[in-house]
N, C-alpha and C positions, 0 to 999 in steps of 0.2 A: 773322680779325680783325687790323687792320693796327696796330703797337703804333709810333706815331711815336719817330721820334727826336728826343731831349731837348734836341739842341743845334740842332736843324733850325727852319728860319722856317713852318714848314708844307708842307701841299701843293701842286703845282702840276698841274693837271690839263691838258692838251695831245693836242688831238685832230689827226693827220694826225701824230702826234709819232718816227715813226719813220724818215722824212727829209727833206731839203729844208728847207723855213725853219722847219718843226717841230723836225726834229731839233734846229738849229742854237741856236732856241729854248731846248728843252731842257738842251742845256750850258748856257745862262747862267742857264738856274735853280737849279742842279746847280753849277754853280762856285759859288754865291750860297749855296749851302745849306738849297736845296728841296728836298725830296721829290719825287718825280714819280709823276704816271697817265700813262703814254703808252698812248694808244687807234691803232689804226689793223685796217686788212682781213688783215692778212698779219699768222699766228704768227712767221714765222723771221725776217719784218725785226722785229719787235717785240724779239722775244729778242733777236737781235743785238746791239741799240740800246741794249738794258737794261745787259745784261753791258756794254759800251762806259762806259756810265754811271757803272755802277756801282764798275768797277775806277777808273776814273781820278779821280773824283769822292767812293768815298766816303760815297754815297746811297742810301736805299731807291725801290727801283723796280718798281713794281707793272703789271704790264700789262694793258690788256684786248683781246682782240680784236673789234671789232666793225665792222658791215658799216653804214655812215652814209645809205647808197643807199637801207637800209628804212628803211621809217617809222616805226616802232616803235622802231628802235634806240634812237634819243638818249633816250627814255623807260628802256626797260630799262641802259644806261650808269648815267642816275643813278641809280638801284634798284641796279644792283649795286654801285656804288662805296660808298652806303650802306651796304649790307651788309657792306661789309668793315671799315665803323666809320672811312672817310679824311672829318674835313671839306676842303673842297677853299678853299685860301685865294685862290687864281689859277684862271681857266679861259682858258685859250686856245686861240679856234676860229678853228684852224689850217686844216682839211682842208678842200679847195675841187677841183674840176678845172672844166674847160672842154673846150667839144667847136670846132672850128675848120671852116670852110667856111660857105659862103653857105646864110641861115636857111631857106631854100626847100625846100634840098638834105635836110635834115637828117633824120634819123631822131624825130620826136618823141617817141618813147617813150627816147630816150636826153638828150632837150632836157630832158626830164621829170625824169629823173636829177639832173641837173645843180642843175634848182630844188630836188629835194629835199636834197640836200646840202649845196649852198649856202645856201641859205636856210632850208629846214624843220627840217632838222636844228639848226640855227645859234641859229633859233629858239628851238628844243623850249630846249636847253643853258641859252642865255644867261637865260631865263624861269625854268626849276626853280632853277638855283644864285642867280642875280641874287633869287629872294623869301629865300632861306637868308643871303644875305649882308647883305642891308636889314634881318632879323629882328640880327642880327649888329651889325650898323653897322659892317660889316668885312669887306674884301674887293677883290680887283681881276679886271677882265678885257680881254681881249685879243682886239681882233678883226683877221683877217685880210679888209680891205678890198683897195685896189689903186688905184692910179692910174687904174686900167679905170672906178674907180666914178665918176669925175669926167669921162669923155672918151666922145663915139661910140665904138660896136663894130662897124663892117662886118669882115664874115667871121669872130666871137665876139660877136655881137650879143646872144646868152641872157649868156651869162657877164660880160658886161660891166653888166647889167641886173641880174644879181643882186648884184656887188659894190655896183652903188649903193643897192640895197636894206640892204645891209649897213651901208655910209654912214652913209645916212639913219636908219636904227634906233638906231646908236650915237648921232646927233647928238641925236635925240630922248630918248635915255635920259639924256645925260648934262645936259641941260636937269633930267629927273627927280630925278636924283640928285644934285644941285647942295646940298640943304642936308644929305646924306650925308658919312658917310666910305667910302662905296664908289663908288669911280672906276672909266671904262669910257674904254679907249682905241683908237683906229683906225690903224692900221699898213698903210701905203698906200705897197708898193713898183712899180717898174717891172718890166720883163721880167728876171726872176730865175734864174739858172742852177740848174737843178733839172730835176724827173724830168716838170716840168708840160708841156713841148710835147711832149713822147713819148704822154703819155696822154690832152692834148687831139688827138693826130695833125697836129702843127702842122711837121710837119718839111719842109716844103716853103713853108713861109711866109718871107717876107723880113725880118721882126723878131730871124730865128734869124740875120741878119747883120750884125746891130748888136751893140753891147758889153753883155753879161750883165751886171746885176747879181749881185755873190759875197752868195750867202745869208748867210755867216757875218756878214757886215756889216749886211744887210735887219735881221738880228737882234736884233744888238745894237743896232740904230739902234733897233727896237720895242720892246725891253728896257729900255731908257734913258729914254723915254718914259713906259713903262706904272708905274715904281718913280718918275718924277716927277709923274705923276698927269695927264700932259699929254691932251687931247681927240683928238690923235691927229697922228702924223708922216709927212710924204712921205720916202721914202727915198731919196736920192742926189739930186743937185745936178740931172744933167739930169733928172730926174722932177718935180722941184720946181719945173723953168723951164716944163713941158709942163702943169702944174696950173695954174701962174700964168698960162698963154696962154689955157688952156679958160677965165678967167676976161673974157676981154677978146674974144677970135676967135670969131667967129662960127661955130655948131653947124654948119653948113654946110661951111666950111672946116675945122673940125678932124675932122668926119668923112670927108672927103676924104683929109685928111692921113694918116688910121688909117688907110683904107682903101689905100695907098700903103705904108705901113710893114707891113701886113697880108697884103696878098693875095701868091698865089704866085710863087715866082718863079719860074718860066714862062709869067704870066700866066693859069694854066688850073688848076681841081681837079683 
């Protein structure tokens, strides 16, 4: 049973929270004087992340490990976080990957993957805590959208399709929850320097040659946002001129575009 701390704002529950714009994340709840659930697949980055946390911070840091790929999980997540007695005052679903290459090529039982995590899982999450917090009238969440969700995807076609999924779900909710005090916001960065093109196998793509966005920034920029209640923020100036174009350029041309900033740079998978 988890005995919060008296001077803490609550918990902050953070899935994918063990690096990348999770982690990054998590320091600012943890500077702030959060609590944390960092969930992620791997014990020893979790541990890592926690002790990091916890020394510099100051904060209780509860881990769980769990694998977001099953189906089941995001069900047993909230079952066990329950049981340890955390209400979770923030969720932020974090954890996302994408698979890279042309949709034809692809392995569909790994395209499959992708939906469930991204989207099923995201689901399961933001549905169990989101009726805990409306019973509440108290609460915030964080979704990890993308610029992706607003723009064609050639050669990330699945993963571009589920961030708009994500989108769309927050834009809907926050329509719902409009006469609440529970707010739901969309954190909509560009290409992020992070562990994501490794694990989508993007290292041959020519987006790896344009200027990263520094997570630590994505973060903050999402952080600042979600504690203002805001519907949801594009991160960084050029990501923001590339949203405002998807609004005007023709789906045609800006899928061309992607597809140019996307495909390999040798031309070839």
């Amino acid at each position: 049973m988890a005995t919060e701390n008296s001077s803490s704002k609550g918990y902050a529950l953070i899935t994918g929270g063990s690096a990348g714009i999770g982690y990054e994340l998590a320091k600012c709840f943890a500077e702030d004087g959060y609590n944390l659930v960092l969930v992620a697949r791997t014990e020893s980055d979790l541990q890592r992340s926690a002790s990091e946390l916890k020394q510099q911070y100051n904060v209780q840091v509860t881990t769980i490990v769990k694998d977001l790929f099953e189906p089941r999980a995001a069900f047993e997540l909230y079952d066990e976080v329950n049981a340890q007695g955390i209400t979770v005052d923030v969720l932020v679903n974090d954890a996302g990957q994408g698979q890279y290459g042309l949709f034809v090529d692809q392995d569909i039982n790994r395209l499959l993957e992708i939906i469930q995590l991204n989207v099923s899982a995201l689901t399961v999450l933001t549905h169990l805590y989101l009726k805990d917090m409306v019973t509440r009238n108290s609460g915030k969440i964080l979704q990890l959208a993308s610029i992706a969700s607003e723009l064609p995807g050639p050669w990330q076609a699945v993963y571009h399709a589920t961030k708009a999924y994500v989108l769309h779900l927050t834009e809907g909710l926050i329509s719902e929850l409009k006469d609440s005090e529970v707010t739901i916001t969309a954190l909509q960065p560009g290409a992020t320097d992070t562990d994501f093109f490794n694990k989508a196998h993007m290292q041959s793509s020519k987006i790896l040659d344009s200027k990263l966005s520094d997570a630590a920034q994505v973060a903050r920029d999402g952080y600042n946002a979600l504690m203002k209640g805001d519907d949801k923020i594009v991160s960084g100036l050029k990501n923001k001129i590339m949203v405002g174009m998807s609004n005007v350029v023709p789906d045609t041309m800006l899928a061309e575009q992607m597809n140019k900033m996307q495909e390999p740079k040798s031309g070839k998978e």
